[in-house]
Residue, then its C-alpha position, 0 to 999 in steps of 0.5 A: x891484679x888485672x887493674x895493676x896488669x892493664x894500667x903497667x902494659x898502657x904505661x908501658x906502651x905509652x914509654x915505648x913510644x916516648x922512647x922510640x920518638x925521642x931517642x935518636x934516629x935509628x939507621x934504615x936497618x935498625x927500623x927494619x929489624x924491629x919491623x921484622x920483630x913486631x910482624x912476627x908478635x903481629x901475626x902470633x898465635x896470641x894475637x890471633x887469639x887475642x883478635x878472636x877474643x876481642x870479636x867475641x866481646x865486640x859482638x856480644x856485649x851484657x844485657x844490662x844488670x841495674x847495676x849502675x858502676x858495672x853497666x857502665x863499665x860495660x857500655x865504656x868496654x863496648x865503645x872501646x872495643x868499637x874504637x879498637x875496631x876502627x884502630x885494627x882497620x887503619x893499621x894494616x893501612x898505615x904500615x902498608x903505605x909506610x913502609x912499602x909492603x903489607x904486614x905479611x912482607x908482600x911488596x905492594x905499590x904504594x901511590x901515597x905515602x902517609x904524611x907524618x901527620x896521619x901517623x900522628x893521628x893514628x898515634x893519637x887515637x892509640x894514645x886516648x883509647x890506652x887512657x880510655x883503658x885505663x880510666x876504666x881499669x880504676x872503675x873495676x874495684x867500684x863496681x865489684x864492690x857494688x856487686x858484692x853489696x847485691x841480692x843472690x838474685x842480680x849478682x850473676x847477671x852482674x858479675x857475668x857483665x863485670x867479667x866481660x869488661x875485664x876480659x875487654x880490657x886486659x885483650x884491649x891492653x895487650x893489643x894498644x901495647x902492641x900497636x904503639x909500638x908498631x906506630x912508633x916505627x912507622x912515625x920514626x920510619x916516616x921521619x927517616x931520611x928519603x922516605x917522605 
């Protein structure tokens, strides 16, 4: 059910922002209509959560159980949860410097904008985590799989640090979805016209 949820909200997000880049250019108001919706989904009490869970995650990861499939599955949540880190620093940034205020509506003074190819790459680190996910995604039938073949005594710490991973993994999906879409505005607010 998870493996279905995570790799249908990377599908999801990597069509939104196909879509937004291919469709036809949006008016200036068009753009910031849908800024104002997804500062409203960015500042949400579920992303709020969302980011605390994902803290949580990033600063406590398993001890390793023996178990090959899940400990790696655990060390691959890990480094994505580290890339998610550096992805939420950038962010922030990036739709500062766009679109002239940060997420929250204050007006700052913007003394660079981005070019459009810093918005490609931050839109290209969002794309390969997304694939990152959901690669992994597929290895969580394995390692439950390997879990259930365990002795009473390994099984907890192994499900413990499966468990773990699909918690990193849906909250990861969630958020990549959310920031796709963010990207997609920014790039299409970049290439709009006057505002490189």
């Amino acid at each position: 059910m998870i493996k279905k949820l995570l790799i249908g909200a990377v599908c999801l997000g990597i069509f939104s922002f196909t879509q937004t880049v291919n469709a036809q250019e949006k008016t200036t108001e068009e753009l910031k209509a849908e800024r104002d919706a997804l500062k409203t989904e960015y500042k949400s009490q579920e992303r709020q959560d969302r980011q605390k869970k994902l803290d949580e995650l990033t600063a406590k990861p398993p001890n390793e159980c023996g178990v090959v499939s899940v400990d790696g599955l655990a060390k691959d949540s890990k480094t994505m949860l580290d890339e998610q880190k550096k992805i939420n620093e950038l962010l922030p940034d990036m739709y500062k410097r766009t679109v002239g205020e940060t997420i929250d509506g204050v007006t700052t003074v913007v003394e660079k904008k981005p070019t459009v190819a810093e918005i490609v790459e931050l839109s290209t680190m969002i794309a390969n985590q997304s694939l990152a996910v959901a690669d992994a995604s597929k290895k969580i039938s394995k390692a439950t799989d390997d879990i259930k073949g365990l002795n009473p005594m390994k099984a907890p710490a192994a499900t413990k640090s499966l468990n773990y991973s699909k918690d990193a993994l849906s909250a990861l999906g969630s958020e990549l979805a959310l920031e796709t879409k963010i990207v997609a505005n920014l790039l299409a607010t970049a290439k709009s016209a006057g505002n490189l």
